[in-house]
N, C-alpha and C positions, 0 to 999 in steps of 0.2 A: 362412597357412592361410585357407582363401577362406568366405566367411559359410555354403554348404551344410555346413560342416565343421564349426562351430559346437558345442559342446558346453556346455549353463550349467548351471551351480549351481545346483540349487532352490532356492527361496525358498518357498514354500508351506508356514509354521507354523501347528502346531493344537494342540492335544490334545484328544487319540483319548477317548474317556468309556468306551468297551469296553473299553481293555487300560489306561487310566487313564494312559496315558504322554503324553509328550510326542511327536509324530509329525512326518514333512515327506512332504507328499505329493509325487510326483516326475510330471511333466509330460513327452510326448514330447519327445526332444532334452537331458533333462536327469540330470546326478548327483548325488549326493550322498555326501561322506565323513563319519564322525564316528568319536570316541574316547569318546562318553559314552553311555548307554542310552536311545536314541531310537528309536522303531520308525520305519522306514522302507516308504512305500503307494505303492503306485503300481495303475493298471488296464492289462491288457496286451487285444490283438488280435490283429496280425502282428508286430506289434512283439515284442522281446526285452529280457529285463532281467536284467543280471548279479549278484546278491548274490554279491562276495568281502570274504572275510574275513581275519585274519592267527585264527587258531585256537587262539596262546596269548594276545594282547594283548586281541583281543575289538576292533581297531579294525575297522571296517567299511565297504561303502558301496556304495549300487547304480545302476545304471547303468538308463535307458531309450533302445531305440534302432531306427531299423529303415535297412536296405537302401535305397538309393536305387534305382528302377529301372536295372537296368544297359545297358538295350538292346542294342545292337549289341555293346558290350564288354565281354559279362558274362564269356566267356572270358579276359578282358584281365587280370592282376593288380594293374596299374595304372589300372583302372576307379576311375569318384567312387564306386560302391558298396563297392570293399573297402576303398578310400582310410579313406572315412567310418567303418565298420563298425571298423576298424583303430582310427583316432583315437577312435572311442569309447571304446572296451575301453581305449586307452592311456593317456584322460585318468583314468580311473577310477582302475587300478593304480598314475600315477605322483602322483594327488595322497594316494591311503591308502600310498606308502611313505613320502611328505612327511611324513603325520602320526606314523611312529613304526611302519607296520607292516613287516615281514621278507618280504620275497620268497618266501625259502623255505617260509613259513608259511602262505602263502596257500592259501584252500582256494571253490571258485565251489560256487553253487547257479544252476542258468539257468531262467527261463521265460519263455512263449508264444512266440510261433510261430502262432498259430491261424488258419485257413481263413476268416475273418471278411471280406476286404476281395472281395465280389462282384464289383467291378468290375475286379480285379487276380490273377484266382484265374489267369489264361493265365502269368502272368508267377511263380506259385508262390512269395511274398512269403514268407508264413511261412516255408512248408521251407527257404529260402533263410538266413532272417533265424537260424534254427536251426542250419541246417549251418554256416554261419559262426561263431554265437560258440561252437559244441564243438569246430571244427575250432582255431579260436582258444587255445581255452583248451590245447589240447594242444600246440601247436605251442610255448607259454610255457610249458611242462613243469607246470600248474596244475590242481588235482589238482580233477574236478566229483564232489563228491560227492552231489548230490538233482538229479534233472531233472524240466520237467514242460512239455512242448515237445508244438509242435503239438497234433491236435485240431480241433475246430471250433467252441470256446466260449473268447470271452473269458474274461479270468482278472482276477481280484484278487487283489493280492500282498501280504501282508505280512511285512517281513523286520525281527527283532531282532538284531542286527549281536553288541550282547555276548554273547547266552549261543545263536547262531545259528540261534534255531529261524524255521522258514518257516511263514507258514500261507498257503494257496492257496484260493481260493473260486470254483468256476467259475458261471459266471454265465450260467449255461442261462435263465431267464427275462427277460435284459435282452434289449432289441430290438437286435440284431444290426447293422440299418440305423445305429443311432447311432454306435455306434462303426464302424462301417466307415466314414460321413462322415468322420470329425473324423479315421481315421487316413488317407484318402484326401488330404483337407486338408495332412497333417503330410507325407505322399508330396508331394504339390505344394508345396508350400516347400521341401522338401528338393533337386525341381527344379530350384528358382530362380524359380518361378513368377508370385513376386512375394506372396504370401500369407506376411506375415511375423507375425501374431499368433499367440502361445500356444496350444497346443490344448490345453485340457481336459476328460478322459476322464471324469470323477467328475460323477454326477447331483447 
């Protein structure tokens, strides 16, 4: 699998003082599984992030990710965009049935998608980053039950895996220009650009 493919394990421990838990915030390019009551944060733009869950075990684990521009091959289904887009979604589901969850159990919650990245809006990132992971989830016969895709406001996500509530905060007064950088950044690494540092969405 070639470094654009890349998918890592957050690392990003805290606890949240709001919901009093233990938290991991999740970094573009990054997932996380867990079996215990951790809330899982992440901030979306064009980007997309998969909350699934197994719906009797309560394991969980979510995914942040976006489309690599497809250019010329976006018709291709062997483009590095649905390659990547694919291997997201796959490392997510194959490392929570590792932990104990059921295939059959699984159940997605999906967001962002949003109109955020100015300088990418010809190439329709979001809708794209959107249409893929619902098309996704359907084609693995995996059941979305909350969406909250596209729009033109970043989003802050937070997902409780055990008992699966979402909370969503759209973030109509953050400046728009920040997070478009830093997911423009995360698009140019995902190139190959050579920009291989961490991008972190959280002020």
């Amino acid at each position: 699998m070639s470094a654009i493919l890349d998918e890592h394990l957050a690392t990003n421990f805290y606890f949240d003082r709001n919901f009093n838990s233990d938290a991991v915030k999740l970094l573009p390019g990054e997932y996380y599984v867990t079996d215990k009551d951790v809330l899982l944060v992440t901030v979306l733009g064009s980007c997309v992030a998969a909350c699934i869950r197994d719906c009797y075990s309560g394991i969980g684990g979510m995914n942040h990710f976006m489309l690599p521009d497809a250019g010329s091959d976006e018709g291709n289904p062997l483009a590095a965009s649905a390659r990547y887009g694919t291997y997201a979604m796959e490392i997510l589901i194959n490392q929570l049935l590792k932990l104990g969850a059921r295939r059959s159990n699984l159940e997605a919650k999906v967001f962002g998608g949003g109109n955020v990245l100015d300088g990418l809006t010809v190439a329709n990132v979001g809708q794209r980053n959107a249409d893929f992971v619902l098309q996704f989830l359907k084609t693995e016969k995996i059941r979305v039950v909350a969406q909250d895709l596209v729009d033109i406001f970043p989003r802050k996500v937070y997902f409780f895996p055990k008992n699966s509530k979402v909370m969503v905060k759209k973030l109509r007064t953050m400046h728009n220009s920040t997070i478009s950088q830093r997911e423009k950044d995360y698009s140019s690494r995902l190139r190959g650009s050579g920009s291989s540092g961490d991008v972190e969405l959280f002020s």
